[in-house]
C-alpha positions in Angstrom: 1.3 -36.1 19.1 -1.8 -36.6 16.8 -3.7 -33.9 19.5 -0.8 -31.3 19.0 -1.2 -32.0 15.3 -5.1 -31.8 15.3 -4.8 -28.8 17.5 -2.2 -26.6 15.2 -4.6 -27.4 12.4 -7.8 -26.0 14.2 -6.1 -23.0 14.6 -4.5 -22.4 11.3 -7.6 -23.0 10.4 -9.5 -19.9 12.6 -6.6 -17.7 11.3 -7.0 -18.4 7.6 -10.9 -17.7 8.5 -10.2 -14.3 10.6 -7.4 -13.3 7.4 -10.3 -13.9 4.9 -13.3 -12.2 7.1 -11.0 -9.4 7.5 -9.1 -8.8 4.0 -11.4 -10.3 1.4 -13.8 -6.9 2.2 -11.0 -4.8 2.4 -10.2 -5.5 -1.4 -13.1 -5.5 -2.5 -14.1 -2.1 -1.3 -11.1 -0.3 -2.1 -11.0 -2.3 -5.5 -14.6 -0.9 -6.1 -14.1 2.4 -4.8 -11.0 2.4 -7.2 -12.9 1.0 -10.4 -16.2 3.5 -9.6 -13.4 6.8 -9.4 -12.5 5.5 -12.8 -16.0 4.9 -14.0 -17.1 8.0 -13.4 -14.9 10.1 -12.9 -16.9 13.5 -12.1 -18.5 11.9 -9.1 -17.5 10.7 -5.4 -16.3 6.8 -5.1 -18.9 4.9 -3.1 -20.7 1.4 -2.8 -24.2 0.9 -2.8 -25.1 4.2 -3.3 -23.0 5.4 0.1 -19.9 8.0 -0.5 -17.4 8.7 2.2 -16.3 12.1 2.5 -12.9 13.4 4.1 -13.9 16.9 6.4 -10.6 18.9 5.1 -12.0 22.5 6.4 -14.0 23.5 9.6 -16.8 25.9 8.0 -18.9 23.2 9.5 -18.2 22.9 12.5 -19.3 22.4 15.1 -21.8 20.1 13.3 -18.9 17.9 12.3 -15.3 18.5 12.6 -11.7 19.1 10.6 -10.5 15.8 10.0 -13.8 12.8 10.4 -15.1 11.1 7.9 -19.0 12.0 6.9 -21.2 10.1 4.5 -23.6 11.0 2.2 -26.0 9.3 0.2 -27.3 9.8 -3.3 -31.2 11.2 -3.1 -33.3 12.5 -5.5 -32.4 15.8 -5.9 -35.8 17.4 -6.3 -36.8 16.4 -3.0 -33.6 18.3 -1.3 -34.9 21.3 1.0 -33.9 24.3 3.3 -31.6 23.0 6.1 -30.4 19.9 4.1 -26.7 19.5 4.7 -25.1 18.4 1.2 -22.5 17.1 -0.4 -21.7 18.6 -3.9 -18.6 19.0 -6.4 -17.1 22.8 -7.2 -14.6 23.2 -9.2 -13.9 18.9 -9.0 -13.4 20.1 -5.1 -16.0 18.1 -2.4 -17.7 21.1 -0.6 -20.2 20.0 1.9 -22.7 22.4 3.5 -26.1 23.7 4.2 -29.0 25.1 2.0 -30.3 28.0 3.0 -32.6 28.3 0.4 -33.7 27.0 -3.0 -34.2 29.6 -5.7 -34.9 29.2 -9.7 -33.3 30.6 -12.8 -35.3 32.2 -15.2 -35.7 28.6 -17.5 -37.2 27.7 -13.6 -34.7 25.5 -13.0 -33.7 24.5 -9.3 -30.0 26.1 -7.7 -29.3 25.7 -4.4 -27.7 28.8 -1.9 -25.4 26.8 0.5 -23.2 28.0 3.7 -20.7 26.3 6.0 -22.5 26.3 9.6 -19.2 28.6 10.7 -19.4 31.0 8.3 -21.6 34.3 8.0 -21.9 34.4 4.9 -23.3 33.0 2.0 -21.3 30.7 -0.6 -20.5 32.8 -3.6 -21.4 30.4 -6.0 -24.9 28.5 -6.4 -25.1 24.9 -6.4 -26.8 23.6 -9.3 -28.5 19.5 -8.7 -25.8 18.0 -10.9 -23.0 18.8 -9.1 -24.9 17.5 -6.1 -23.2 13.9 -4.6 -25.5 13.4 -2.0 -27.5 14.3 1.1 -25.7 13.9 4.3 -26.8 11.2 6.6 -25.9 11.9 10.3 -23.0 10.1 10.4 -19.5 11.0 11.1 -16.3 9.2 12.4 -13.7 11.4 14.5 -10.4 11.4 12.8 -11.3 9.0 9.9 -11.0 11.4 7.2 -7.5 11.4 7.4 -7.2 7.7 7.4 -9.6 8.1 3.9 -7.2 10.6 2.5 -4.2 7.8 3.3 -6.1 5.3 1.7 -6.7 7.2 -1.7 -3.1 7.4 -1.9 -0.4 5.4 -4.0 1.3 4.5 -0.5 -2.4 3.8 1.4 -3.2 1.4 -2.0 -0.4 -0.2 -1.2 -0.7 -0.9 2.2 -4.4 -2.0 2.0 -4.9 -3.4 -1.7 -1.4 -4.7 -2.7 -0.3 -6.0 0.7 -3.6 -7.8 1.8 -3.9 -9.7 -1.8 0.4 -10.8 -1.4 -0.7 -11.8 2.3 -3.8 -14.1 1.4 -1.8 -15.6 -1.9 1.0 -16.2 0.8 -1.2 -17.8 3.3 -2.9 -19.8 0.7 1.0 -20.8 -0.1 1.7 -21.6 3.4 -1.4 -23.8 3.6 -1.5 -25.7 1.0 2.7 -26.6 1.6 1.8 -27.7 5.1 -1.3 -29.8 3.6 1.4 -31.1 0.9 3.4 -31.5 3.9 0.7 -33.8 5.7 -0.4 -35.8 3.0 3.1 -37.0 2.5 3.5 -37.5 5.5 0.8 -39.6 6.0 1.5 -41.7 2.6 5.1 -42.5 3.8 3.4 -43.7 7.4 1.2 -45.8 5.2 4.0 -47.0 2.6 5.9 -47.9 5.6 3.4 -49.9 7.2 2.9 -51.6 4.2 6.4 -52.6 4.1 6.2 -53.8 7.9 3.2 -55.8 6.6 5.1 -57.6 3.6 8.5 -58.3 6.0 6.2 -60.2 8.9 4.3 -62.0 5.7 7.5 -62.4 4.3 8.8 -63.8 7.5 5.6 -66.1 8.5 5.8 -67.8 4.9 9.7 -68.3 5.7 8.9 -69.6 9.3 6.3 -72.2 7.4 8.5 -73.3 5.0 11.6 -74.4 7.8 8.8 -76.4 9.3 
């Protein structure tokens, strides 16, 4: 009985460990992508300098596609040259393409003349470097950018802020009931065995007196 006991606990334990390892990050991340948007609100969300970026058009394909997730990381903007794929803000709109060359202004200031790898033309507008988020890394995940775009919503904050943090409060609940549960448990085995104790004292003392 002990074993079964023993064996239940070992593996409440693992899920209480797997629950944490897998939720505590989760909050965090979308609690610090939330607090950054807040922040600063004229910039991309991101943690440690890393911004993911929903692909919601295909003037880049095929370099990535409608619908992954890219990232892009902040760079020092007067390093950024010809060919550079980057992430920038128009219009509070996340546009992310290529430089095809870097011109100046007549104060000889730096703008930037972008196009989308599927397009033939030009961008209309210049890029200047403050509207510029980031540099684009390489990296993109199929599909992602639509789980992003779920996430940034009331009902994705829900499911992956609200719920997690009501989960581990429950499991913490849960656990500390059924530690509650074995503690008194154990102190009415002990209380009882003290009783047991007294009654065969009790009893020997009785049994010494008749003699």
């Amino acid at each position: 009985m002990e074993e079964k006991k023993d064996k239940k606990g070992r593996i409440l334990a693992a899920i209480n460990i797997i629950l944490c390892i897998i939720l505590i990050p989760v909050i965090l991340m979308n609690v610090t992508v939330i607090i950054s948007s807040y922040i600063h609100p004229d910039e991309i969300p991101g943690i440690f300098g890393i911004k993911p970026v929903a692909v919601l058009s295909g003037s880049m394909e095929d370099t990535f596609m409608t619908g992954e997730l890219i990232f892009v990381e902040k760079t020092d903007t007067s390093l950024l040259k010809e060919g550079d794929v980057i992430c920038y803000l128009m219009e509070g709109q996340a546009v992310t393409h290529r430089i095809v060359s870097i011109e100046q202004d007549e104060e000889g200031e730096d703008f930037y003349i972008t196009r989308g790898d599927a397009n033939n033309t030009e961008d209309r507008e210049t890029v200047r470097p403050e509207q510029v988020q980031g540099i684009w890394n390489g990296v993109h995940l199929a599909g992602m950018g639509n789980f992003v775009i779920f996430l940034s919503s009331t009902t994705g904050m829900i499911v992956f802020i609200i719920c997690p943090i009501l989960l581990l409060i429950a499991w913490d609940v849960i656990r500390r009931w059924q530690m509650d549960k074995k503690e008194r448990s154990r102190a009415d085995e002990l209380e009882a065995e003290l009783k047991a104790l007294k009654a065969a004292q009790s009893e020997r003392e009785k049994a010494e007196l008749e003699q």
